[in-house]
N, CA and C atoms as a LAMMPS dump frame, in Angstrom:
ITEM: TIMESTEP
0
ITEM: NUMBER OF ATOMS
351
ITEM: BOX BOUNDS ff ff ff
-5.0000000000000000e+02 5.0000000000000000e+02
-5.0000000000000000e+02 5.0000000000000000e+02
-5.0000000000000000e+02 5.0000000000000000e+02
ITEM: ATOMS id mol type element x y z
1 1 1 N 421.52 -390.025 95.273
2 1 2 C 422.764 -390.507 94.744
3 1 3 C 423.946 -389.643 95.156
4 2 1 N 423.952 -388.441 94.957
5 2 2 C 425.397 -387.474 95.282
6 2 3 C 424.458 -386.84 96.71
7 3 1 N 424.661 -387.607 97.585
8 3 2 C 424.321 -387.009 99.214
9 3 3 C 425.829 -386.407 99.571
10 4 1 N 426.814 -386.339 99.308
11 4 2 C 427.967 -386.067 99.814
12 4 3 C 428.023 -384.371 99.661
13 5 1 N 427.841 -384.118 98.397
14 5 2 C 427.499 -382.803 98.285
15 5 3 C 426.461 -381.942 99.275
16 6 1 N 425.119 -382.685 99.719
17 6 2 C 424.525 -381.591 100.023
18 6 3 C 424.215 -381.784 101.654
19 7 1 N 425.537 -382.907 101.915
20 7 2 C 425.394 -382.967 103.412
21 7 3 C 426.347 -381.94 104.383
22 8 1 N 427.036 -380.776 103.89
23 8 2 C 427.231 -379.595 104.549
24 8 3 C 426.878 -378.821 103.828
25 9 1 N 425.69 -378.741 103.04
26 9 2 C 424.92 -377.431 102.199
27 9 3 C 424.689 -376.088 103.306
28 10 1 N 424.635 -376.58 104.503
29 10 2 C 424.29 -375.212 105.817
30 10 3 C 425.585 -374.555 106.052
31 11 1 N 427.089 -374.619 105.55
32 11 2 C 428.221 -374.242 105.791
33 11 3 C 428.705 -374.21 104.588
34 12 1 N 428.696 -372.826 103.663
35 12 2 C 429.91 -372.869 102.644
36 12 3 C 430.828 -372.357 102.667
37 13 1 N 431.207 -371.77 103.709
38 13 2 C 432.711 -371.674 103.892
39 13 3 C 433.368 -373.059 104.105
40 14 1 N 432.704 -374.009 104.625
41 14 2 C 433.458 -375.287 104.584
42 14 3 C 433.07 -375.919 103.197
43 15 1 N 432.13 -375.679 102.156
44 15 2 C 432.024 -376.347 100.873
45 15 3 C 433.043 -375.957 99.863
46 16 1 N 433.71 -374.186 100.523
47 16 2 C 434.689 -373.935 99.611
48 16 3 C 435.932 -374.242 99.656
49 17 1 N 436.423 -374.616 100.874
50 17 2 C 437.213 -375.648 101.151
51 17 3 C 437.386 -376.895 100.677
52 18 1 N 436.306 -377.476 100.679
53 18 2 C 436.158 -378.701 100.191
54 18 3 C 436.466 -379.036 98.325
55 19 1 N 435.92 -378 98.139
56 19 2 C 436.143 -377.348 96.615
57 19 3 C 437.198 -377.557 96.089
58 20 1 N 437.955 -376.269 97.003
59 20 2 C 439.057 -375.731 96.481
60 20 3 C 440.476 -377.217 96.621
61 21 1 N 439.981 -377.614 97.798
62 21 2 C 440.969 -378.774 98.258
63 21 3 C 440.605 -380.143 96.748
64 22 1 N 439.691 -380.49 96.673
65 22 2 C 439.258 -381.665 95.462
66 22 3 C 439.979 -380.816 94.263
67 23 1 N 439.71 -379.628 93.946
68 23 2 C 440.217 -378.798 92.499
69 23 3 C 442.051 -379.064 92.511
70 24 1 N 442.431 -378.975 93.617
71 24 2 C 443.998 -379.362 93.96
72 24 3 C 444.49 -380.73 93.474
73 25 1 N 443.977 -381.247 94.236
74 25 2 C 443.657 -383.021 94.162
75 25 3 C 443.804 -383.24 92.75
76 26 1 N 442.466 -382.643 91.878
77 26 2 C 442.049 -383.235 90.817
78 26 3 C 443.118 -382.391 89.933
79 27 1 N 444.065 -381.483 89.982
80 27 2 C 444.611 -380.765 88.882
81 27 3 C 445.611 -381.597 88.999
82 28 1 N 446.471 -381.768 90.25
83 28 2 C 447.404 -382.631 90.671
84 28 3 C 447.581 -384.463 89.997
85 29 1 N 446.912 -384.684 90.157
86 29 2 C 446.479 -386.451 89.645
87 29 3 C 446.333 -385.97 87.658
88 30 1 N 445.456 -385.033 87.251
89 30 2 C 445.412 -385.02 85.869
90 30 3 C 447.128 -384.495 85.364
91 31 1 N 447.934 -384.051 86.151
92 31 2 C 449.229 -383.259 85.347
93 31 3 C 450.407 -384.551 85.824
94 32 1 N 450.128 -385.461 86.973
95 32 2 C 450.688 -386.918 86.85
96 32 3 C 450.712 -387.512 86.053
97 33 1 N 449.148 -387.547 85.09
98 33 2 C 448.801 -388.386 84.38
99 33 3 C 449.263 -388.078 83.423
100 34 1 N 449.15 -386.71 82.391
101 34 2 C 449.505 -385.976 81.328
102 34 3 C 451.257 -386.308 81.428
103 35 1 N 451.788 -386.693 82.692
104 35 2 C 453.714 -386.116 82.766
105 35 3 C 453.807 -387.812 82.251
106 36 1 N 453.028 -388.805 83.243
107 36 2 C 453.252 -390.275 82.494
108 36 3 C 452.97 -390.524 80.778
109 37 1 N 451.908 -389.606 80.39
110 37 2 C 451.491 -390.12 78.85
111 37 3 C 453.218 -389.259 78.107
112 38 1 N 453.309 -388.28 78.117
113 38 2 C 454.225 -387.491 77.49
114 38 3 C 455.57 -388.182 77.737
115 39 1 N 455.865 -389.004 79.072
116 39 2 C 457.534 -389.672 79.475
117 39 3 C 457.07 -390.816 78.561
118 40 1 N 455.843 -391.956 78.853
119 40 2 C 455.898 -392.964 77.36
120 40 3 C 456.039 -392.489 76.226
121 41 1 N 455.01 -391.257 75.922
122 41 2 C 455.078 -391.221 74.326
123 41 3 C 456.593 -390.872 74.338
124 42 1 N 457.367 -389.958 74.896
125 42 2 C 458.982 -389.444 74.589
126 42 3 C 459.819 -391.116 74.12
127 43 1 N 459.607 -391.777 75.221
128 43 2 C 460.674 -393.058 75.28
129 43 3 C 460.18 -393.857 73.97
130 44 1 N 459.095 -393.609 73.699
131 44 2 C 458.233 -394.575 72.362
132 44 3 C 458.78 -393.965 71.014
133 45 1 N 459.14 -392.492 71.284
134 45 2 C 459.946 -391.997 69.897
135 45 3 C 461.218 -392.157 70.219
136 46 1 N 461.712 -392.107 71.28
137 46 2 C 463.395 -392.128 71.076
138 46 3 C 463.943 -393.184 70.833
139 47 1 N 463.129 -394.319 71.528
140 47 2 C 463.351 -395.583 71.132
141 47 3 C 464.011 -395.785 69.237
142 48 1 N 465.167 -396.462 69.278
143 48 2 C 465.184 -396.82 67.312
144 48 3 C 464.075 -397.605 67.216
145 49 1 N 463.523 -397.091 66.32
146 49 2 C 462.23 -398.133 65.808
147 49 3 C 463.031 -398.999 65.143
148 50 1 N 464.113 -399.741 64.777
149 50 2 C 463.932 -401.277 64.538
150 50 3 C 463.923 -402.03 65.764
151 51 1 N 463.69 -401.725 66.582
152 51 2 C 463.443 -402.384 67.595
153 51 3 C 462.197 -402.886 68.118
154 52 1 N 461.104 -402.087 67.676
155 52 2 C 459.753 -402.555 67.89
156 52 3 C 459.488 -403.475 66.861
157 53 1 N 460.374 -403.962 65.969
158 53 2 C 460.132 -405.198 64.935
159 53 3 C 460.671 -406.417 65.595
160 54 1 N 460.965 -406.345 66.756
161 54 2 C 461.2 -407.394 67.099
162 54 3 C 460.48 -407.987 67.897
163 55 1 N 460.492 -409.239 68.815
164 55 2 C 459.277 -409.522 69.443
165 55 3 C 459.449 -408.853 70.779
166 56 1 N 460.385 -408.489 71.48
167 56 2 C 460.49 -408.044 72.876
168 56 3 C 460.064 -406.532 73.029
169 57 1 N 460.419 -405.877 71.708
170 57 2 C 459.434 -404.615 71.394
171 57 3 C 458.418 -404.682 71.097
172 58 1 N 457.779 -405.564 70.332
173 58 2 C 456.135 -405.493 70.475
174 58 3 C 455.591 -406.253 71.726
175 59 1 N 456.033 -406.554 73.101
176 59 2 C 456.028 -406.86 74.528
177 59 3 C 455.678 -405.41 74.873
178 60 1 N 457.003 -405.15 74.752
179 60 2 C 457.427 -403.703 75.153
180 60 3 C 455.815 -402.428 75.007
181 61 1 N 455.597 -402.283 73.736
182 61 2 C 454.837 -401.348 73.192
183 61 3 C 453.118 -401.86 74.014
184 62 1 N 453.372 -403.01 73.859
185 62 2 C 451.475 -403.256 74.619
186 62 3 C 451.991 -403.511 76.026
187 63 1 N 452.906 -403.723 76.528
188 63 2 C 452.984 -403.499 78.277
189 63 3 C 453.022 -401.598 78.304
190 64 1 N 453.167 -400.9 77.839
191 64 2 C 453.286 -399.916 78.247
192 64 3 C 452.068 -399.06 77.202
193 65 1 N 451.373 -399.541 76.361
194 65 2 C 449.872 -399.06 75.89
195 65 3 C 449.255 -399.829 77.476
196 66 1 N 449.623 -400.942 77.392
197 66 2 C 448.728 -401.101 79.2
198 66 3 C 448.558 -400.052 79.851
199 67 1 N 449.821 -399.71 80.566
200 67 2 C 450.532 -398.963 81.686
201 67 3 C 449.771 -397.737 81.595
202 68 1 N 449.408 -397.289 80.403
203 68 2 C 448.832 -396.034 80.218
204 68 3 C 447.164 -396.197 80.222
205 69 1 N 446.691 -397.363 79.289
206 69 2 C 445.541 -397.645 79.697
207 69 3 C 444.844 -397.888 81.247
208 70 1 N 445.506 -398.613 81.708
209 70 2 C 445.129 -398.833 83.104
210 70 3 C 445.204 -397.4 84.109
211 71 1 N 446.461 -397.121 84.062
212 71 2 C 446.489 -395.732 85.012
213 71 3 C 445.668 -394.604 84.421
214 72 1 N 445.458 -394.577 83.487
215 72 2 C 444.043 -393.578 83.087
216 72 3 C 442.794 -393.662 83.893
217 73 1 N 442.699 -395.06 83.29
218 73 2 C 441.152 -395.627 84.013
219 73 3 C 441.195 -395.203 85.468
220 74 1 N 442.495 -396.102 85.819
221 74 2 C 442.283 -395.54 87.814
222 74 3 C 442.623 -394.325 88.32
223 75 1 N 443.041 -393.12 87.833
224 75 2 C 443.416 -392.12 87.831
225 75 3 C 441.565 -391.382 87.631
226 76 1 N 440.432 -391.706 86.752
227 76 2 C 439.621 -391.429 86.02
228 76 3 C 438.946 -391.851 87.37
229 77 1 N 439.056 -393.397 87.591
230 77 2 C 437.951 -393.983 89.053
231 77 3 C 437.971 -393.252 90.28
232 78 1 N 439.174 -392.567 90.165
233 78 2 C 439.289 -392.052 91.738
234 78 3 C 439.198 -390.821 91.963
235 79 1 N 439.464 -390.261 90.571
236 79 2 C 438.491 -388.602 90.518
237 79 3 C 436.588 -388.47 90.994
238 80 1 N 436.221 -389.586 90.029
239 80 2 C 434.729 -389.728 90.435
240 80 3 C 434.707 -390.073 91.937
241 81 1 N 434.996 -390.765 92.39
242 81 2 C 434.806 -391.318 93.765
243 81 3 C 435 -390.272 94.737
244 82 1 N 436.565 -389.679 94.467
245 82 2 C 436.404 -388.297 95.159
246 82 3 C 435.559 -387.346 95.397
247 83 1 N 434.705 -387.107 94.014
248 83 2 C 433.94 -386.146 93.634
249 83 3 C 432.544 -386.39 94.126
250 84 1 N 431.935 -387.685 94.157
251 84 2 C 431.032 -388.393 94.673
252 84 3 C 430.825 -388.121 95.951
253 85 1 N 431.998 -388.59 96.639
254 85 2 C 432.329 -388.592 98.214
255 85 3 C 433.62 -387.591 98.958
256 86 1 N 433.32 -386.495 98.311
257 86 2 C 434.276 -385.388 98.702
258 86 3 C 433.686 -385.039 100.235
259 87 1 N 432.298 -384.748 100.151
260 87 2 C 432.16 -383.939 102.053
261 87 3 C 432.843 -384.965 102.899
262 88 1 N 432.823 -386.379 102.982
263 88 2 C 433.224 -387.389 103.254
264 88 3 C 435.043 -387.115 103.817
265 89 1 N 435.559 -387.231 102.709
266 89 2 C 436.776 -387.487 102.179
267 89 3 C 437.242 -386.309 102.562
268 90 1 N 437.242 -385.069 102.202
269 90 2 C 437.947 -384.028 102.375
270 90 3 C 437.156 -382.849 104.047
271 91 1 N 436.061 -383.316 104.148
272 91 2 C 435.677 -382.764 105.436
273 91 3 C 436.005 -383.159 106.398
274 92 1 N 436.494 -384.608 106.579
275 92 2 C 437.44 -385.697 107.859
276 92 3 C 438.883 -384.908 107.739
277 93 1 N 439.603 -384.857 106.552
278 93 2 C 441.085 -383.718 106.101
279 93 3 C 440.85 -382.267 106.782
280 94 1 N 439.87 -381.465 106.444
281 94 2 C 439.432 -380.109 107.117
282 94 3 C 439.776 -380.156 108.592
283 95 1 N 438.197 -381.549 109.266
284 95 2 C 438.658 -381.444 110.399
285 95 3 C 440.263 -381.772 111.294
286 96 1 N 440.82 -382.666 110.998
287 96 2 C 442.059 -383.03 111.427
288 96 3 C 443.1 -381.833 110.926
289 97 1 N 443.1 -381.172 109.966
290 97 2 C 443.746 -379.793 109.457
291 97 3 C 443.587 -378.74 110.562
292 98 1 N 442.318 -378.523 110.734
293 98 2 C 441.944 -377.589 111.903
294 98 3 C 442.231 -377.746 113.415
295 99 1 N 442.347 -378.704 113.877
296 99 2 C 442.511 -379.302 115.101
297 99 3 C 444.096 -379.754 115.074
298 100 1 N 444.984 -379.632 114.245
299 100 2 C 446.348 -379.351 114.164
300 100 3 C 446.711 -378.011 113.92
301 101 1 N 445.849 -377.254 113.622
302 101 2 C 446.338 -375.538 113.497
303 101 3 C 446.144 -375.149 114.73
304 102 1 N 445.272 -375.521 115.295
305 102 2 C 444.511 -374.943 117.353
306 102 3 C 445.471 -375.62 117.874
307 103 1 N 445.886 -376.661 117.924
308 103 2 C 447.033 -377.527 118.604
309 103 3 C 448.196 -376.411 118.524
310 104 1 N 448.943 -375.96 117.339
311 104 2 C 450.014 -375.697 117.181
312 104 3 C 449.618 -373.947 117.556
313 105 1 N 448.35 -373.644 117.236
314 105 2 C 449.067 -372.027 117.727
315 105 3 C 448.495 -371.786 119.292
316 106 1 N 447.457 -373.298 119.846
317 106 2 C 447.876 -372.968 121.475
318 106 3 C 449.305 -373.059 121.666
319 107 1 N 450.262 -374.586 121.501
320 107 2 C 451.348 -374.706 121.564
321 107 3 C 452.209 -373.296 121.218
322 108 1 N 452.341 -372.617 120.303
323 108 2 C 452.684 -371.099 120.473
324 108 3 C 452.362 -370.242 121.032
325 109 1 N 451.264 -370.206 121.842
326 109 2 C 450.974 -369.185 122.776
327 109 3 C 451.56 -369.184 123.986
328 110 1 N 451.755 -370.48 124.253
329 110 2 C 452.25 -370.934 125.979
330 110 3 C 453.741 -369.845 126.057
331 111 1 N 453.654 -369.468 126.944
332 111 2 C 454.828 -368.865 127.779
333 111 3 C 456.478 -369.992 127.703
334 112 1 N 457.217 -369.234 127.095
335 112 2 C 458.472 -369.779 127.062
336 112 3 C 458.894 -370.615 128.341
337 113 1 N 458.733 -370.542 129.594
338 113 2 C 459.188 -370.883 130.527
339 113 3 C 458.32 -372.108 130.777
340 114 1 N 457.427 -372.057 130.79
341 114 2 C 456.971 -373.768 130.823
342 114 3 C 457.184 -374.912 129.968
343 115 1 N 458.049 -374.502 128.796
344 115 2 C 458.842 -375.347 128.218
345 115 3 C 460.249 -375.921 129.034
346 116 1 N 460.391 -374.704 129.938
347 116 2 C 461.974 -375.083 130.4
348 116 3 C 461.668 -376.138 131.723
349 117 1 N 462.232 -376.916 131.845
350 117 2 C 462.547 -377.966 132.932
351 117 3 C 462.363 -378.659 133.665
């Protein structure tokens, strides 16, 4: 079931990468999520509550109990999936990361003058 994990088990300098890069990911997406619950709950108190007695406020209050329900869930789906399929996902990122760092510090090595003309 979790083959993603132990398909670069022979390299952990690249598993800690992989790690450290998903731990980013995943702190990143949970403090999105935490900044969306805290901007509804704020607007849900500042709001005058006679306004949620009306019908366009009780619209209001379950479109945005949605908004929060839903982006949880998919915020929640795509942590697992990541986590599931991280060697996948973040070892294709490594490689293309790495092969733009060799690109750019051959490109810095070359001699000034074969840039010119």
């Amino acid at each position: 079931m979790d083959q993603g994990k132990s398909k670069h088990a022979a390299n952990p300098a690249l598993d800690e990468r992989i790690s450290r890069m998903f731990g980013r990911d995943r702190a990143t997406a949970l403090f999105a999520l935490v900044g969306l619950w805290l901007a509804l709950g704020y607007v849900y108190l500042a709001v005058p509550h006679g306004f949620f007695g009306s019908p366009v406020g009780l619209v209001l209050t379950v479109a945005g109990v949605l908004v929060l329900l839903f982006n949880t869930a998919s915020v929640v789906a795509m942590l697992r999936h990541y986590d599931e399929d991280r060697a996948h996902i973040y070892g294709i990122d490594i490689h293309h990361l790495d092969e733009h760092r060799a690109r750019a510090r051959k490109a810095a090595l070359r001699p000034a003058h074969v840039d010119i003309g």
